[in-house]
Structure formats: C-alpha cells, structure tokens
C-alpha positions in Angstrom: 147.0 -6.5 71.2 149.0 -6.1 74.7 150.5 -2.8 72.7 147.5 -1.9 70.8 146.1 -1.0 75.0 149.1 0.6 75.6 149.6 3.0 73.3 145.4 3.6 73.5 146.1 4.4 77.7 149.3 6.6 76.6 146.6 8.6 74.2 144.3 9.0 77.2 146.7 10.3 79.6 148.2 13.0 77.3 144.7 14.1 76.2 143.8 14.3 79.7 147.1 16.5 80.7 146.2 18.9 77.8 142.7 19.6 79.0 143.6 20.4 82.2 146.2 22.9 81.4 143.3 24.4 79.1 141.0 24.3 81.9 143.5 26.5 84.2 143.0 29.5 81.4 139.8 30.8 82.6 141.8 31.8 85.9 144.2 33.3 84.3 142.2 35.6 81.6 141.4 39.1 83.5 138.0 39.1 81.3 136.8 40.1 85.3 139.7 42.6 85.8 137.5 44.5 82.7 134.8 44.4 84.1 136.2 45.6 87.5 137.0 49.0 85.2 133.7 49.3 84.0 132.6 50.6 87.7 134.2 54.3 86.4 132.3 54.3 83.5 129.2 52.6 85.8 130.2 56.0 88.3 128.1 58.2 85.6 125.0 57.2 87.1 126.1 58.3 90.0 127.1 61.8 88.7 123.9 61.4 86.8 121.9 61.0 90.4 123.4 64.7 91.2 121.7 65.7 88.2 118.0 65.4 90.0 119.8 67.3 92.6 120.9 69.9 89.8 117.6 69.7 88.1 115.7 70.4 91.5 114.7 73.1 89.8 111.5 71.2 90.1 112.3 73.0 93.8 112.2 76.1 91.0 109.1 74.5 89.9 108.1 74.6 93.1 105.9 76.7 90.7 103.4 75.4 92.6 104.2 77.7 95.2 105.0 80.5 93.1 101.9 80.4 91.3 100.1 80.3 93.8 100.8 84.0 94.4 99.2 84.9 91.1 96.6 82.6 91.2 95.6 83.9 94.7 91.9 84.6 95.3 90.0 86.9 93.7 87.2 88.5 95.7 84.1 91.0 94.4 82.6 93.5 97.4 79.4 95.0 96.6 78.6 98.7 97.1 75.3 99.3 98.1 73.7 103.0 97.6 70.4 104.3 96.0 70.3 107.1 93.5 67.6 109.7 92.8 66.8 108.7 89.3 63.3 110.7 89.8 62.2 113.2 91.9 63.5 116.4 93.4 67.5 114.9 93.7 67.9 113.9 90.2 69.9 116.3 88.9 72.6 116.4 91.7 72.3 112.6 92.4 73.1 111.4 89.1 76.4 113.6 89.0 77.2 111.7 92.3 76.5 108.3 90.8 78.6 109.0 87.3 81.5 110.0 89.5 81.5 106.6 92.0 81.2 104.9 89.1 84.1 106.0 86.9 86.0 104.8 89.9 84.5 102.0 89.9 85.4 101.1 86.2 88.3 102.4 86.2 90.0 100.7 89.3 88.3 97.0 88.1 89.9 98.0 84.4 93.3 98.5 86.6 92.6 95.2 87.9 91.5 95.9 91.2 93.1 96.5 94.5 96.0 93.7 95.6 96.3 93.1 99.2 100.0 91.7 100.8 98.4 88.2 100.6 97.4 88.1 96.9 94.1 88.7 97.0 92.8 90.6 94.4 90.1 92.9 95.1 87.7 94.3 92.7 84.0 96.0 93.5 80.2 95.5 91.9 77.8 98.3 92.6 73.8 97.4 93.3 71.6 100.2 93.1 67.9 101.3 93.0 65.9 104.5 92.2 65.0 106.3 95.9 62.7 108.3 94.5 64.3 111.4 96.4 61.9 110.2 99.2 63.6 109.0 102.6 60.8 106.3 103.3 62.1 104.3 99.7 65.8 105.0 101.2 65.5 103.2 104.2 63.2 100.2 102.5 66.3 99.9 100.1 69.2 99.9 101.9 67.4 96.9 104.1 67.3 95.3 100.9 71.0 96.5 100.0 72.2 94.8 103.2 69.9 91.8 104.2 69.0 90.4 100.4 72.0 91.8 98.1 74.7 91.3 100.8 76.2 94.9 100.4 79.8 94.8 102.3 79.9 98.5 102.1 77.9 101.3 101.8 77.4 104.6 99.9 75.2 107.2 100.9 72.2 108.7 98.7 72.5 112.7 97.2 71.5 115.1 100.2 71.7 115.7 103.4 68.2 114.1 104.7 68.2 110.8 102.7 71.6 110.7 104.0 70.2 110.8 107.7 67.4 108.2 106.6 70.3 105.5 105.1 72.7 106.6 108.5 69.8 104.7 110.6 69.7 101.8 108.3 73.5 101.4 108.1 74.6 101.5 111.8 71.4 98.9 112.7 73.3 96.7 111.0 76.8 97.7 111.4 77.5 98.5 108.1 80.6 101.4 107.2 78.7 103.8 105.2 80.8 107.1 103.1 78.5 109.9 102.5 79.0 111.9 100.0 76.2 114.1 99.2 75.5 115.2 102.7 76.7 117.7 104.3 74.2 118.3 107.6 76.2 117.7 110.8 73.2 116.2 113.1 73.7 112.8 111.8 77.4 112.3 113.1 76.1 113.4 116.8 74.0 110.8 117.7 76.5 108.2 118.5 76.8 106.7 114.8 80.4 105.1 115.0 80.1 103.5 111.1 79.2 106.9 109.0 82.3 109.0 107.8 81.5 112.3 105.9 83.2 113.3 102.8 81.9 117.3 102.5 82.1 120.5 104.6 79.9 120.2 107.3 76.9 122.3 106.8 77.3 124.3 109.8 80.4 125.4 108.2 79.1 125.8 104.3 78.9 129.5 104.3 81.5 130.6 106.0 84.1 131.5 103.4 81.4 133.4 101.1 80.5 135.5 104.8 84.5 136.1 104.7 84.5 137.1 100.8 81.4 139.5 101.9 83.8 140.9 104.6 85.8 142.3 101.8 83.0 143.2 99.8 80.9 145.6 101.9 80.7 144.9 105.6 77.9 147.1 105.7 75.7 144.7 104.1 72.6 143.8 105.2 71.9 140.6 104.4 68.6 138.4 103.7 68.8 134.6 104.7 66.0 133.1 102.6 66.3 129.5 102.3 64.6 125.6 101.9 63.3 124.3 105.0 64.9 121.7 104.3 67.3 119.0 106.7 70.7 120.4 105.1 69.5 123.6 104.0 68.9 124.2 108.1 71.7 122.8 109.1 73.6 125.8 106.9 71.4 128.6 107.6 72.1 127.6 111.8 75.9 127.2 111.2 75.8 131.0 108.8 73.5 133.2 111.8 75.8 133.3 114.7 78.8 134.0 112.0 77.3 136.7 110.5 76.5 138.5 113.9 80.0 137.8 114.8 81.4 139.6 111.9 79.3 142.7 112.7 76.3 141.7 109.7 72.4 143.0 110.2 70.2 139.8 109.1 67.4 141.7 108.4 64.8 138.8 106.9 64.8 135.5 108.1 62.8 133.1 105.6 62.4 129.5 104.8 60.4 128.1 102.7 58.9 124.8 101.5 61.0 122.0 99.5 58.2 121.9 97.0 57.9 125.8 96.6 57.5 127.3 92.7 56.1 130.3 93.5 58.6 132.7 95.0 56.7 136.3 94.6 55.4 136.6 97.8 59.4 135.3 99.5 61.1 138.5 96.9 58.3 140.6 98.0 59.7 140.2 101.8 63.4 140.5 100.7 62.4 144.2 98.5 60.4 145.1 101.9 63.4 144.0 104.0 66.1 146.3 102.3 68.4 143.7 101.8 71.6 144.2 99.7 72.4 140.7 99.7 71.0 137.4 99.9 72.1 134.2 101.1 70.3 130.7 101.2 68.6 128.4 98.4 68.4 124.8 99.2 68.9 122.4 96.0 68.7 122.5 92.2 64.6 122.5 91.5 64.0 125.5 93.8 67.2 127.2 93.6 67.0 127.7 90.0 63.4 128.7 90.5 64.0 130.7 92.9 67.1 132.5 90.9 65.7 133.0 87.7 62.0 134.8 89.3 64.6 137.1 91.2 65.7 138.2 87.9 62.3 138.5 86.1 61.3 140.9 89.1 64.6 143.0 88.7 65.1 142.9 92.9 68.5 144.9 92.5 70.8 142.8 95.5 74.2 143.9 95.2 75.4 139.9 95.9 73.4 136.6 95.7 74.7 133.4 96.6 72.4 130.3 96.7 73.3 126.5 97.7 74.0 124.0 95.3 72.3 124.8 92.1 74.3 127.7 90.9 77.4 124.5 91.1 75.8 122.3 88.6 76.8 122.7 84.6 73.0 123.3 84.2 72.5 126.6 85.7 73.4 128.6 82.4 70.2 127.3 80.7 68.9 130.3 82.9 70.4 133.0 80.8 71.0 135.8 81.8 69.3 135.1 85.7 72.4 133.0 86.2 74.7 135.9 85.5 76.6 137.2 89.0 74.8 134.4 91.5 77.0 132.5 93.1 77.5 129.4 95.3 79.5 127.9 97.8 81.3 124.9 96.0 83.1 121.7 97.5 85.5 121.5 94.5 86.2 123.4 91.4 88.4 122.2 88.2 89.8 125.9 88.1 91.1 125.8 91.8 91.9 121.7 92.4 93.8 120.7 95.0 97.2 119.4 94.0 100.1 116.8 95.1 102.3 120.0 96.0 99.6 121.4 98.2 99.7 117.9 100.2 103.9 117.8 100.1 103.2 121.5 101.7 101.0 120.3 104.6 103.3 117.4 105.1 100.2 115.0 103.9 100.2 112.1 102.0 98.6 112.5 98.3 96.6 109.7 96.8 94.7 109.2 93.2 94.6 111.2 90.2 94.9 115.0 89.2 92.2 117.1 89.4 92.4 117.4 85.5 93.2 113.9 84.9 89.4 112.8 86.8 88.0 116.0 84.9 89.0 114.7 81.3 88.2 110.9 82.2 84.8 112.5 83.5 84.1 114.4 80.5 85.1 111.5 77.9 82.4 109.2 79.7 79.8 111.5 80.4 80.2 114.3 77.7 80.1 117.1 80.5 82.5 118.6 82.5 82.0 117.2 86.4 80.8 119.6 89.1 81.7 119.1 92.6 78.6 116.5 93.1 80.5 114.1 90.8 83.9 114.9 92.4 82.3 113.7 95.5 80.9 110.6 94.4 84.6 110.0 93.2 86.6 110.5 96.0 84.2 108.5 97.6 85.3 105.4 96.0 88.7 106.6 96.6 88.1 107.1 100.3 87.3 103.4 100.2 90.0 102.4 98.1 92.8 103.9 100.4 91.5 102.4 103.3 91.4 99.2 102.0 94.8 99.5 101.3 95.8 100.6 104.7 94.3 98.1 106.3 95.7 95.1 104.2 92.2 93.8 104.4 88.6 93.2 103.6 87.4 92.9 107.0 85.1 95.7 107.4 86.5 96.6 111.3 90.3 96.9 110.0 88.5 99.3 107.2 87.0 101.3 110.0 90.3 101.6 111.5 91.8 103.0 108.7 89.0 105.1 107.8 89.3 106.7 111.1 93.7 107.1 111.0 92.7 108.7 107.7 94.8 112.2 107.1 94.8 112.6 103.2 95.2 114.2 100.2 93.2 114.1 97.0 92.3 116.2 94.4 89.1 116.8 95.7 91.3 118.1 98.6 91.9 117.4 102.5 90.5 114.1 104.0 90.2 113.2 107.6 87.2 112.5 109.9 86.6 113.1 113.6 87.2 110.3 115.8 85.8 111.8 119.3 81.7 110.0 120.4 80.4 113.3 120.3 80.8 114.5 116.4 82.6 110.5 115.5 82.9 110.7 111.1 82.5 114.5 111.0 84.5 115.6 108.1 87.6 117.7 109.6 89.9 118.7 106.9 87.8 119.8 103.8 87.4 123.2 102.8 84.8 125.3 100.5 85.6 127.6 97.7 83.5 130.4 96.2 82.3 130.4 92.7 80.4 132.5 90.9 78.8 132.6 87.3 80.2 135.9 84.6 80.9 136.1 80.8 84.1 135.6 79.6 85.3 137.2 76.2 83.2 135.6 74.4 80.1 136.2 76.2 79.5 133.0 77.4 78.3 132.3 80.9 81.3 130.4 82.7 81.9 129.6 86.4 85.1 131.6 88.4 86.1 131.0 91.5 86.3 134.5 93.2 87.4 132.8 97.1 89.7 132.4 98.6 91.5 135.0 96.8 95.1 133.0 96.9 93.2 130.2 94.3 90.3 132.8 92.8 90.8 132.9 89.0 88.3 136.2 88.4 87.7 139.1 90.5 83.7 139.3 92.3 81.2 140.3 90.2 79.8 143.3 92.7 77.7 144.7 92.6 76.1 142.0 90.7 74.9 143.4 87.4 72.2 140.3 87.6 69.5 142.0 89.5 
C-alpha cells in the first residue's frame, strides 16, 4: 500500500511538471506580435481621415455660398406714368406707351437687369387714362406715388401734362424721364429730379429755319401755330432765329387747342403774302389744319407743321399730306448708329435703329414714329443708369442720370446739370422730314435735313398747295 502512495505522488509530480511547461506557451506564442502588425493595415483609417480632407469638396459644396449668387434677390420697380387713351393726345401718346413698353417686355423676357451683388432687377408698369387733361395728370401721379408705390417715373405725351406731372414728381422727390415733352420752362424752375429726353422746344425749328436758308432766303414766312404750352415754347425759340438769319415774319397767329375751323387763320396767311408757313401744334389740329389748307388751294411754296406730319397717320390725308413737312426727333431712314458714337468718342448702348424698328413693327403692326422711339429710349435711359450706378437707390440713379453722355439709336443723350436749366436735354438733335411719292405713288416720309443724312431732295416749291 506504502508503494501503491508512492507511485500515485510520482504521478502527481510529473503531471504537475508537464502543465507548467504548457502553461509557459502563451508567453511564448507571438499571437500579440500579429496583432502589433495589424496597426499598418489599422493606418488606412487614417489615410481614410485625409479623405474628408480630400472630399472637402463639401468646401466645393460650399454650394451654399455659390448658390447663393444665383439665388440672389429678385426685385420688381414699378414705373409710374399716365397715357392719353382719350382725348386730344391719343394718337401721339399711345405711340409713346407701345414704345416703353417693348422695352419693358423685352428687357424682363432678357431676364432683367443684374447688378454686381446679384440682384436681379426687372420692372412692372402701372398706368391710367389722363384724359389729355392736366388736372387728371396730377390726381394720378399722387396716386402713382403715394398708393401704387411708383419707384420711378415716366412722364405723360406733351409738353404741358409734362409740366403738370413735373410738380407732382419733384413734391415728392421722385426721378421722373420725359419723353413727350419738349417745352424748356419746366427744367428752369429749380426741378433737380426731371431729365428730358427731346430737343428742347426752343430749339425745335431750328434745322428746318437752316434747310429754308438754302431754299429761298427771301422767304417770308407765316408763324401760325396752337396756343398751346409746347407749341409756345417753339414758336419763342423759332422768332429771334428767323430775324437773325435775315427772315420777314409777316403773320403772327396762334390759335386755340380746340380749333376746327381754320378759314378765317388761311384767310390771314393769303392776306399776309406769305410763301411759307411754319407752326401747327399736335395731331388733331395739325392734320385739320393741313388738310383745309389744301381744300383752299393757299399756294405756300414750303409748309412745315409740328408733330402730326411725323405720325404714320398723316397719309390718310391724301393728297393734303403731299410736300408738308415736320420737324422729327428720330427717323428709321436717318438712325443714329454705333459708328456715329465710336466717331464722337461716345459710348453706344441698346439696339440698332432697325433692330427696335422691326421688333416695333412685329408687336404693333406699324412702323414706329419718333413718339414711340421716345418712349423707348426712355426705358433705356433708365436701364443704363441703373447699370451705372450698381443700384436701385433712386439718388445713385440720379447721379448716373446726370454723368450721362450717351449714345442710342435714337441718338445723343446727356442732360444739363447747372440749377438754372438742371435735366435740359443737351445732346439731341432734330431732323427734317417731309411727306412725297415714291415710284409707286405712294405717299412716304424722306428726310430732306440735314443734307449729310437726307435720303430725298426738298419738295419746293411744294406742289401741295
């Protein structure tokens, strides 16, 4: 039994050596020393963290920023104006209105004017019938500016609803463009806000007195004309020239706005033993007054009348429009182009002469007198300075509106800055048209002065009496 223990202790002692030398292996496997080289396989996150740097293209899509550009406000100014949709304007006011607004399409179509911020600018128009009455005009363009919120203004067709809106505008300190109105009066009473887009009317008949030069500067010459606010303003600017270039006025006539009787105004001018006449006022009278001048066969050498021998109409007269003509602020036939702005070194702006005439003529179905050139550049006028100023703000506007010195195809733009004449227009000039037959027989309008741009020799004498 004594060995029975003994060999069971020598059992226990050998077992116990083995397991300790087994126990020793976990030292010396290097299981560890493989997971010590999993760190390089563990350093692909941490090229993988330089990925987020790589794909900080989000810093690309930092498109938040970028799209912010794009997505930059949008902001509508309305144009306030009236138009003559009854009464004696109609005809020359409507022309106006078509013209500002194919601008007006056209430029929102383009999508608007972008300033150096973003903004996108586009326009809405509000308007309302004046009734060609001045008393309507300044009731509306309160309304325009204290219940529509009109950031910029437009002035109504002629001279003295002009005048009427002028008070209106600068009350409130509002920029107001007139087109339509040519009477100087209203840009010398310390108005700072107005700026005037046609040949002042003091100025109006100076080139056809320069074409008459040529023509027989022995005329003598009957000023017969509306009594009228711009009509006045011509005839005042036209005496003293005439005298100066050695011309005998030998009737001096005006006569009421409302006038359609003219027999006992031609029965002064036959008496008078005038060759020529010069005057008229708008389209109502003017055509009146042109076609009962024909129908009493007065024999003048030369007529020229204001404004309605200029509008596509006057042909419905027959043979009474034949030989009158008319002092015109633009003509298709003698536009004013971007190589006549590279020549006076002044900077050109908007479309061809043609290009407004064709886009004119494919929305209205008639070919645009100088009334609907007016009311175009007009919205161009606007446009440009908007641009130059970078801005909305109607002050900047002003000040661009005043460094203005342009060129469009309605032709030179630039105002007068000094207090005593301050939106007088400086830099636009008058052309002479006049109505004759072509081949055909058809009555069509020529421009006979300035001779360097006329595309038809005067009609003189006239053969319409």
């Amino acid at each position: 039994m004594k060995r029975n223990l003994t060999l069971i202790l020598v059992l226990l002692i050998t077992a116990s050596l083995v397991l300790a030398s087994c126990a020793q292996q976990p030292v010396a496997t290097e299981a560890p020393q493989a997971q010590a080289t999993e760190p390089p396989q563990s350093e692909e996150p941490v090229a993988t963290e330089e990925e987020p740097m790589a794909t900080e293209e989000p810093m690309a899509t930092e498109e938040p920023v970028a799209t912010e550009a794009p997505a930059m406000e949008e902001v509508t100014l309305t144009i306030g104006f009236t138009s003559s949709q009854t009464g004696a304007q109609e005809v020359s006011s409507k022309r106006q209105v078509d013209g500002l607004n194919l601008w007006l399409n056209q430029l929102n179509d383009a999508g608007g004017i972008t300033l150096s911020d973003g903004t996108v600018v586009k326009f809405a128009a509000v308007t309302y019938d004046d009734e060609s009455t001045k008393e309507r005009v300044q009731e509306l363009y309160t309304r325009l500016i204290t219940e529509d919120d009109a950031d910029y203004l437009i002035s109504p067709y002629s001279s003295g609803l002009a005048a009427a809106a002028s008070i209106i505008a600068e009350l409130n300190g509002k920029v107001m463009i007139t087109a339509g109105a040519a009477e100087d009066d209203a840009y010398k009473t310390g108005n700072t806000g107005l700026f005037q887009l046609y040949t002042p009317g003091s100025l109006y008949l100076i080139s056809t007195v320069d074409l008459l030069k040529e023509l027989d500067p022995e005329a003598k010459v009957a000023v017969v004309h509306e009594s009228d606010k711009f009509s006045t303003s011509v005839v005042e600017g036209l005496k003293p020239y005439l005298e100066s270039q050695g011309f005998e006025i030998v009737l001096e006539e005006a006569y009421a706005s409302d006038t359609t009787d003219f027999g006992p105004v031609i029965n002064k001018i036959t008496a008078s033993g005038a060759t020529v006449l010069l005057g008229g006022g708008h389209y109502p009278d003017g055509s009146t007054f042109a076609r009962q001048l024909y129908e009493r066969n007065v024999g003048l050498d030369f007529i020229s009348l204001l404004v309605a021998p200029a509008d596509s109409k006057f042909p419905e007269l027959g043979d009474a429009a034949l030989g009158v003509a008319t002092s015109s602020q633009w003509e298709l036939s003698a536009t004013h182009t971007e190589e006549e702005a590279a020549n006076f070194g002044v900077e050109w702006f908007g479309p061809s002469g043609e290009e407004f005439a064709a886009a004119y003529e494919a929305a209205y179905g008639d070919p645009p007198t100088y009334h609907a050139a007016g009311g175009y550049a007009a919205g161009l006028v606007l446009q440009k300075a908007i641009i130059d100023a970078d801005s909305v703000d109607p002050e900047a506007v002003k000040a661009a509106l005043e460094a203005m010195d342009l060129f469009t195809f309605y032709g030179g733009i630039k105002f007068d800055t000094t207090p005593e004449a301050h939106g007088l227009q400086l830099a636009h000039e008058m052309v002479v048209a006049q109505w004759q037959k072509n081949d055909a027989g058809e009555l069509v309008r020529e421009v006979i002065w300035p001779a360097d741009v006329a595309t038809a020799d005067p009609l003189f004498p006239s053969s319409a009496p």
